[in-house]
C-alpha positions in Angstrom: 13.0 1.1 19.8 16.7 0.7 20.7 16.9 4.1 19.5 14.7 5.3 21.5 16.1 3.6 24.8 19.5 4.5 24.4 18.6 8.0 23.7 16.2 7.9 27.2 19.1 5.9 29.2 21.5 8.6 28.6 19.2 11.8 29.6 18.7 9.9 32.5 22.2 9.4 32.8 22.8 13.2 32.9 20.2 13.2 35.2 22.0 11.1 38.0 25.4 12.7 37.1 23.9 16.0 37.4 22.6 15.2 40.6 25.4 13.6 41.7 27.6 16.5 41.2 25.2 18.6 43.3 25.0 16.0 46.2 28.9 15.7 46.0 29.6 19.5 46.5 26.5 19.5 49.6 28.1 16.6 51.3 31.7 18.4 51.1 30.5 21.6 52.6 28.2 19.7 55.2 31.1 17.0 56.1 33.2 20.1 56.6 30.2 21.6 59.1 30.5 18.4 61.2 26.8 17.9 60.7 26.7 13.8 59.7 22.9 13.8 60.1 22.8 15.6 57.1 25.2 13.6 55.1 23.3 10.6 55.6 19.8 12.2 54.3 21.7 13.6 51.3 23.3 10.2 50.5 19.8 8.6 50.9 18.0 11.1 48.5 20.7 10.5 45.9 20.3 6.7 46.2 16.2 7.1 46.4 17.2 9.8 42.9 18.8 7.0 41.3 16.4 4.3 41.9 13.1 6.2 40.9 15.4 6.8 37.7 16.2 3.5 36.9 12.8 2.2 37.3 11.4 5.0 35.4 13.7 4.0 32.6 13.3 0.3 33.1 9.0 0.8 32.9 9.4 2.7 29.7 11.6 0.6 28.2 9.1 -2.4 29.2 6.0 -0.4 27.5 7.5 0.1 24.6 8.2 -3.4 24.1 5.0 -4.2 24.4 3.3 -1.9 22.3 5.6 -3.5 19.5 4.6 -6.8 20.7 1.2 -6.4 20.3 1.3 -4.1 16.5 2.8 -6.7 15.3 0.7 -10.1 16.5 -2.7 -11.3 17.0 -4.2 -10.7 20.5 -5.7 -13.8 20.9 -3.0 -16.2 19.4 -0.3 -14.7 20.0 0.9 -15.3 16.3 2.0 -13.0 13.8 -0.4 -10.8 12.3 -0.6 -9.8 8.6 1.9 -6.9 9.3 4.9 -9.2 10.7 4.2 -12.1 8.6 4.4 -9.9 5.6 7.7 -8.6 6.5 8.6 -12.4 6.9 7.8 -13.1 4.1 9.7 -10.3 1.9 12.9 -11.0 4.0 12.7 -14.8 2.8 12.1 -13.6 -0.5 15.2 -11.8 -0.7 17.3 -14.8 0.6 15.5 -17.2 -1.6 16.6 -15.0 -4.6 20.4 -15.2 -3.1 20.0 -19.2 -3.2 18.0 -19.5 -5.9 15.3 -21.4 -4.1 11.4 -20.8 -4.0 9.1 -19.3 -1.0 5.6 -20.9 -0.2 2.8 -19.2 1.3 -0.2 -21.5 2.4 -3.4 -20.2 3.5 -5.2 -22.0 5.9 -9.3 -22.1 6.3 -11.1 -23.5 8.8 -14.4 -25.4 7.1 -17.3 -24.4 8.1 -15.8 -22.7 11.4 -19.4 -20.5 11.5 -21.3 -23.8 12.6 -18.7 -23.9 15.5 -20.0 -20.6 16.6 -23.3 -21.3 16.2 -23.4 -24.4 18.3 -21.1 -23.6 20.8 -20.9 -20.2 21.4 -18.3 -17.7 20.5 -15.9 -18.4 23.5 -15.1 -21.7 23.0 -14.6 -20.8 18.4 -12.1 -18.6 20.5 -10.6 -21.5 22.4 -10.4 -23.6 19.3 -8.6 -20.7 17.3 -6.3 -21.2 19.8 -5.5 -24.6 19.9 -5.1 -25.0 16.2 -2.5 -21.8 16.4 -0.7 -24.4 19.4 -0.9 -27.0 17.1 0.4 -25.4 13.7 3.9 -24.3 15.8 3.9 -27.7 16.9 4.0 -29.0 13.5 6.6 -26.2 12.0 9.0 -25.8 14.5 10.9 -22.4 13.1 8.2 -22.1 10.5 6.6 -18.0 10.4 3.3 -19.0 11.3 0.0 -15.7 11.4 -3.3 -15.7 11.7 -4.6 -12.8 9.6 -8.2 -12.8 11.6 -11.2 -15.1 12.2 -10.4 -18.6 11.1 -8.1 -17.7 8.6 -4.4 -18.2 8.7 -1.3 -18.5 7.0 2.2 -20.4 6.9 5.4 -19.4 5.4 8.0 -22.3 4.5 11.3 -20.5 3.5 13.8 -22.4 1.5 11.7 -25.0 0.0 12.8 -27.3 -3.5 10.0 -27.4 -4.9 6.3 -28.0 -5.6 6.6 -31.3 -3.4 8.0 -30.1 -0.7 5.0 -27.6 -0.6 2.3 -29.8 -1.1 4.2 -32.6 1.6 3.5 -29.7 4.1 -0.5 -28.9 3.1 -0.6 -32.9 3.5 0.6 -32.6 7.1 -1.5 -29.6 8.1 -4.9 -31.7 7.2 -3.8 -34.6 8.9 -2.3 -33.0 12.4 -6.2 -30.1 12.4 -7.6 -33.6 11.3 -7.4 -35.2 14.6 -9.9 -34.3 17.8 -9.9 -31.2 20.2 -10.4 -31.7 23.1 -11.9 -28.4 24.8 -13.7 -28.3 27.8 -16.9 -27.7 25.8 -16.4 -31.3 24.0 -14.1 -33.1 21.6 -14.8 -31.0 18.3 -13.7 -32.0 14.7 -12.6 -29.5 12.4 -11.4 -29.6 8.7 -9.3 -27.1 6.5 -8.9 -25.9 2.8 -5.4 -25.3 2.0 -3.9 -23.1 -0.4 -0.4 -22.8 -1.4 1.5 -20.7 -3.8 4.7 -20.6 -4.8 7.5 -18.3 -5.6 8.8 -17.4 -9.3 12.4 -17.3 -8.5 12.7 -14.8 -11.3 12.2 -11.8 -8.3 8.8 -10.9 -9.7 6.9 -12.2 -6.7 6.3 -10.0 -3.6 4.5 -11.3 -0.4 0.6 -9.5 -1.6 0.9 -11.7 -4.8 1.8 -15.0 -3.0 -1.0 -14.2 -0.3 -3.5 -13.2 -2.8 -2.3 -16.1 -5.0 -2.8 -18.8 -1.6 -6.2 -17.2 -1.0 -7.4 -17.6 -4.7 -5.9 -21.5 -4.8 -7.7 -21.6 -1.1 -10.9 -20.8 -2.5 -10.1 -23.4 -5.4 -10.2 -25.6 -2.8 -13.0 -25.3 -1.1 -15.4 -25.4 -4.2 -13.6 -29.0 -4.9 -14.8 -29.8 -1.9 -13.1 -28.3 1.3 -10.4 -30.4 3.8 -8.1 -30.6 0.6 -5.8 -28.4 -0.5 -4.9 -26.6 -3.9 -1.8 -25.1 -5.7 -2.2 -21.8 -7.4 -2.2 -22.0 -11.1 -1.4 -18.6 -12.9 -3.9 -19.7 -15.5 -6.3 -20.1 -13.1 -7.3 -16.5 -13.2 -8.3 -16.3 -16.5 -10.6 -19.8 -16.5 -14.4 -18.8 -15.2 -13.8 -20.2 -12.0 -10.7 -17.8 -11.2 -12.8 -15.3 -12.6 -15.9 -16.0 -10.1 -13.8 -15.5 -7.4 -12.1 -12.3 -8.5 -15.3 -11.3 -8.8 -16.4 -11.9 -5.6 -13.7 -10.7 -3.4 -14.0 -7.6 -5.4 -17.7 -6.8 -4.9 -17.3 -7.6 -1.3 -14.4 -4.8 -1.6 -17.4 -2.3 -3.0 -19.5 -3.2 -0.3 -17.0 -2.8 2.7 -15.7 0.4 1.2 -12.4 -0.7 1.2 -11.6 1.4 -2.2 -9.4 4.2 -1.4 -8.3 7.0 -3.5 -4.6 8.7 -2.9 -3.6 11.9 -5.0 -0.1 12.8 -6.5 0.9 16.3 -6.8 1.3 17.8 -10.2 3.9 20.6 -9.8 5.1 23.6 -12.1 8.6 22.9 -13.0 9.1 26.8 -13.5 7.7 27.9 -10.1 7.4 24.1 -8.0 3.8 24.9 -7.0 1.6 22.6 -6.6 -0.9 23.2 -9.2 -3.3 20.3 -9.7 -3.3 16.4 -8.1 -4.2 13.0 -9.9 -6.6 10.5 -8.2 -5.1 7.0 -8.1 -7.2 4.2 -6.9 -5.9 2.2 -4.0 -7.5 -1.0 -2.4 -6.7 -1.3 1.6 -6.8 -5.4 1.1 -7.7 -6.7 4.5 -5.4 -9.4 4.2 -3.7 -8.5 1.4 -2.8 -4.6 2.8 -2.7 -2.0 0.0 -2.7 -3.2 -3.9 -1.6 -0.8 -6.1 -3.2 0.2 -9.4 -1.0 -2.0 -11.6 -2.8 -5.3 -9.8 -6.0 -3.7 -9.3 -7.1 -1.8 -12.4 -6.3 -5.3 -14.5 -8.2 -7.2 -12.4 -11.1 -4.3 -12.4 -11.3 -4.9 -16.0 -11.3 -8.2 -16.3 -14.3 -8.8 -13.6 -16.5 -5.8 -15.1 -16.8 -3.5 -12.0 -13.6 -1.2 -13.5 -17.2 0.9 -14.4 -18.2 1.3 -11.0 -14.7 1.8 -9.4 -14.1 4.3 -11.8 -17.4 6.5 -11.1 -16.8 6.4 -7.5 -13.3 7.9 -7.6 -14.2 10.4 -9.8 -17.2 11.5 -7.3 -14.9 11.5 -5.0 -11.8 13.2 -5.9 -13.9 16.0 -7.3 -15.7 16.4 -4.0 -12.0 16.2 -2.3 -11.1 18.1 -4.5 -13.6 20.7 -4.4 -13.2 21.1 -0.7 -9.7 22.0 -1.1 -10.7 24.6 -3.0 -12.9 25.9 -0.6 -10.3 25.8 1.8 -7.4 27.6 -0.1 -9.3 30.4 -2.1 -6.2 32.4 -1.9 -4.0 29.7 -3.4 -3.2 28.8 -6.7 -6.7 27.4 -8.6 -6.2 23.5 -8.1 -7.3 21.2 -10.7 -7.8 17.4 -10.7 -6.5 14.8 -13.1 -8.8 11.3 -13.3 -7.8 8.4 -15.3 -10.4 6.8 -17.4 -10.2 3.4 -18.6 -11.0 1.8 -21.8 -13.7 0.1 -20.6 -15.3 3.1 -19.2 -15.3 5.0 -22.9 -17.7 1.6 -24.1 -20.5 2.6 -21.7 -22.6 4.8 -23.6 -23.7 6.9 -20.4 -20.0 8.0 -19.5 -20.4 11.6 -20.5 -23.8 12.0 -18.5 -21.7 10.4 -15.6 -19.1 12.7 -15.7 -21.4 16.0 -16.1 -23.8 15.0 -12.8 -21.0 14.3 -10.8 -19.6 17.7 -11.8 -23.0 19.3 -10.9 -23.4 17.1 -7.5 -19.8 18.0 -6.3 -19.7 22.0 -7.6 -16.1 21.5 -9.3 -15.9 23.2 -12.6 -15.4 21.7 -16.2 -12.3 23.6 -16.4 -10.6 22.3 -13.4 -11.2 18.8 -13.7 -8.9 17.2 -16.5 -9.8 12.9 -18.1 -6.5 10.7 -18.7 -7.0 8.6 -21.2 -4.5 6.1 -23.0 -3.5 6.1 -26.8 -5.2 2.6 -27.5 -8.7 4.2 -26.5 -8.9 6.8 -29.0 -6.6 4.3 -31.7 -9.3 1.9 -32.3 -12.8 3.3 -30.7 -14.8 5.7 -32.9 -17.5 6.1 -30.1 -14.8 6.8 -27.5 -13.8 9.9 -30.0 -17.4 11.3 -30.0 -17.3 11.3 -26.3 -13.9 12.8 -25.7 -15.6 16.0 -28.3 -18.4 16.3 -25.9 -16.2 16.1 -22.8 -14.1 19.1 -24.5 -17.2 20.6 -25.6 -17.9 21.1 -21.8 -15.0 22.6 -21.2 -12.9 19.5 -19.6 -9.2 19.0 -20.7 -8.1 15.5 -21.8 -4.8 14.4 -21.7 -3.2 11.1 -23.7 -1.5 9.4 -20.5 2.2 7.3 -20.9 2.3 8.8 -24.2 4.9 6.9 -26.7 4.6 3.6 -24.6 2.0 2.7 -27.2 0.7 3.0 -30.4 2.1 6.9 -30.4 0.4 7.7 -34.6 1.3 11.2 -34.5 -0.8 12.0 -37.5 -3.8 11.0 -35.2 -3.3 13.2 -32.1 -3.9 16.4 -34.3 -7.3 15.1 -35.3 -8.2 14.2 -31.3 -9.3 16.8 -29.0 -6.5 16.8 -26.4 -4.8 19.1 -24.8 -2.1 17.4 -22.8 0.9 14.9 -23.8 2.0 13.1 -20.4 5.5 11.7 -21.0 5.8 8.0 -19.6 8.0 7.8 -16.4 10.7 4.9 -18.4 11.5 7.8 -20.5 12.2 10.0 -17.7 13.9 7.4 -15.7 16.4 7.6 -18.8 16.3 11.3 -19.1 19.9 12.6 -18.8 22.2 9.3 -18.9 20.0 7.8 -21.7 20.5 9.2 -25.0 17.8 7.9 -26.4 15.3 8.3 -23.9 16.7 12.2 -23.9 16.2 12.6 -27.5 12.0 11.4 -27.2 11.8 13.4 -24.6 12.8 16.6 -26.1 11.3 15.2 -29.4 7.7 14.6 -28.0 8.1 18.5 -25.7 9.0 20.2 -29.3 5.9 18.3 -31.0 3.8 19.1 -28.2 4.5 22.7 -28.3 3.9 23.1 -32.1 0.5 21.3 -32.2 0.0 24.1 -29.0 -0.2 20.9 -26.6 0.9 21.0 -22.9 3.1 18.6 -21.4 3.5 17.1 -18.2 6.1 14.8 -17.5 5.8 11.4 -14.9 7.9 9.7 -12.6 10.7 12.3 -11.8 12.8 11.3 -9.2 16.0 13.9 -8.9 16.8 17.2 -9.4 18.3 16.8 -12.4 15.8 14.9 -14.7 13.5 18.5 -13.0 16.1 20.8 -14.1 16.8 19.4 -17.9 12.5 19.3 -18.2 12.3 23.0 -17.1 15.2 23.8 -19.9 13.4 21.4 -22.2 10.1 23.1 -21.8 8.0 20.9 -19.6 5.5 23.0 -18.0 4.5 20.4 -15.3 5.7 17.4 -13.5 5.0 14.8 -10.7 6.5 12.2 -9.5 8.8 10.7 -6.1 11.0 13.8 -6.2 8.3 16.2 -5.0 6.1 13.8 -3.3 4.3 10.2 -3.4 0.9 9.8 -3.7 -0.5 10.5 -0.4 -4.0 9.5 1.4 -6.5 12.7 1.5 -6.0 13.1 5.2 -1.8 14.1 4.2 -2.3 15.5 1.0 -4.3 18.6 3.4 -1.3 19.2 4.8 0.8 19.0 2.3 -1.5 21.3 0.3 -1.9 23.8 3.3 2.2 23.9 4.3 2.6 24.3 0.4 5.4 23.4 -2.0 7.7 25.1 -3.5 11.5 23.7 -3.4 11.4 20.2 -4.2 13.0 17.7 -2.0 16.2 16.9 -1.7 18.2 13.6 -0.8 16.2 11.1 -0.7 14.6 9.5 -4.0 12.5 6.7 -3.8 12.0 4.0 -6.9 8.5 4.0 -8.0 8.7 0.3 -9.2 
């Protein structure tokens, strides 16, 4: 914004100076006329110019404030929002790593806030939202305090030593909500379920985990009991009750559609046309924000619904994907890349999943292509029957982050696949690495003489892209060319095109 205003201030500067100028060289050749009448209006105009200027400047400048204001907090609080607090909470992350101290996160629920509604009407659960955000700041003076919507809301304690100090705080938050409010509907009594989580210290937590984290020790809570609080155990997850509430959250993510699928272009090295995209899962957390794969495919798995996930982004990057075709009949043919988990391969209807979504979105066999990983087709004779039918139909199959796992060369010749994808921590090494150089040109050469295409992940410069094109490597994807985008901006990027890469900036993929 300061940018912004300086940029403004000066062009308004020019403005006035321009004008200036003019009203300097009218007032000389009137003064000389002997006419002062005229003097006086031109001086008057120039100070009336000047004044509309600044106020013009000064409005803008105001507006823009606000807007910022109110993107980044609650309009009914006036706290943070999710945005801001999560910005807090990474920037106290980074300064907790400098002093090797820990980060809490404690999320705050109201119990049983819906009766409050019910028996009081909506404007005064609005009044009390209120005066529990008043009386939070009042109990952490300096603290980063948000509500993240309805009665739900969060505190971040920077700098704390320990689990004690963490817990001390939860104590104080149920005894200050504990006490009356006194609204002008009636005194009203309300009670909260606390949960707190804490940082690693070893740099591996980032402010989605420790929300997600308070929010499953939160829950914890409230099936103890509620008006207590709870501090998140990491083996929590894996006990039933952690399980139950994975579970939960996650069909509740089904129903509110909150599933979104980005796409990642998959690029000739020889040409850099885009030639393909993969569909990557995405979930637009409400509180949480956006969890990648790496946190949401896991817990997919371990709840059971990775089956029901994993249908609806196929449907749905075919149909995307079929649309672009549509679209761009003149273009290079586009085909689609959909990862398929191991859990998927156990259900016995996948391949009659796969061919009526085919048939429902018009995309053809040959343009849609199934990543699978080397442990599915390592230990699971079924799973080998069903990758022969899929090629049987005509749909390629590609062995995903190959050499990150059980890589038995004698099997991939007896496996119907057509594609090695080279793992991105060999590419990351590609170049300065010798031996992350030497597997990659090993696995391109194999490749090649079992007649096996190869696409390589995760490139990020111009020079892992040049030494894959002289190694080979038909195809590529990865920061260098672009991230994975949301459908609405992988349009454009598919109708502007591309075909020189990038340059400058490369962005970690983590």
């Amino acid at each position: 914004m300061r940018r912004y205003s300086s940029r403004h201030r000066a062009q308004v500067l020019a403005q006035l100076m321009a004008a200036t100028l003019v009203a300097s060289a009218v007032f000389y050749a009137v003064a000389n006329s002997g006419d002062s009448s005229i003097v006086l209006a031109l001086v008057f105009g120039a100070v009336v110019l000047f004044s509309l200027s600044w106020m013009y400047m000064r409005m803008r400048r105001q507006k823009n404030e606000y807007l910022r204001y109110h993107a980044l907090h609650d309009s009914l609080t006036n706290l943070p929002n999710r945005s801001l607090f999560v910005d807090r909470v990474d920037q106290a992350l980074a300064q907790a790593d400098e002093r090797s101290s820990s980060v809490a996160v404690m999320f705050i629920d109201l119990d049983d806030f819906k009766e409050i509604n019910h028996s009081y009407g909506y404007e005064a659960g609005d009044k009390l939202l209120v005066a529990v955000a008043e009386r939070l700041e009042e109990s952490f003076p300096g603290a980063t305090i948000a509500r993240l919507g309805g009665d739900a809301f969060t505190v971040l304690l920077g700098d704390v030593s320990g689990r004690s100090s963490a817990t001390a705080a939860a104590e104080q938050i149920g005894k200050e909500l504990g006490a009356p409010f006194a609204l002008a509907e009636g005194e009203m009594l309300v009670s909260a379920s606390v949960g707190i989580a804490l940082s690693s210290g070893l740099s591996s937590s980032t402010p989605e985990s420790l929300l997600r984290e308070a929010n499953v020790a939160m829950q914890g809570a409230k099936k103890k009991g509620k008006s207590r609080y709870t501090v998140f155990d990491p083996g929590a997850e894996s006990t039933t009750g952690g399980r139950l509430v994975q579970e939960a959250e996650m069909r509740r993510a089904i129903k509110e559609k909150e599933f979104r699928v980005y796409y990642q272009p998959l690029v000739s090295l020889e040409t850099t046309e885009i030639t393909g995209v993969e569909a990557l899962v995405r979930w637009q957390h409400p509180l949480y924000g956006l969890i990648p794969p790496s946190e949401l495919i896991p817990l997919a798995e371990q709840t059971g619904l990775i089956t029901h996930i994993g249908q609806w982004v196929l449907k749905e990057a075919c149909r995307q994907v079929r649309a672009w075709q549509e679209e761009h009949r003149s273009a290079t043919i586009l085909t689609l890349n959909v990862n398929v988990s191991a859990c998927q391969f156990q259900q016995p209807n996948l391949v009659k999943e796969v061919s009526r979504t085919l048939q429902e979105t018009g995309l053809a066999p040959h343009d849609l292509k199934l990543e699978i990983t080397e442990s599915v087709v390592m230990h699971d004779a079924s799973a080998i029957t069903a990758l022969r039918e899929l090629k049987g139909m005509g749909i390629g199959l590609a062995m995903d982050d190959f050499g990150t796992g059980y890589s038995s060369l004698s099997y991939l010749k007896r496996f119907p696949i057509d594609t090695l994808k080279i793992d991105r921590s060999y590419v990351d090494g590609l170049g300065s690495n010798a031996g992350d150089t030497a597997i990659v040109h090993a696995t391109i050469a194999f490749a090649k003489a079992l007649n096996l295409n190869v696409t390589a992940e995760g490139i990020q410069n111009a020079e892992q892209l040049t030494l894959l094109r002289n190694l080979g490597c038909e195809l590529g994807q990865g920061y260098h060319f672009s991230r994975p985008l949301p459908g609405d901006e992988a349009t454009k990027l598919l109708a502007s095109g591309l075909r020189q890469p990038p340059r400058g900036e490369h962005i970690s993929q983590g």
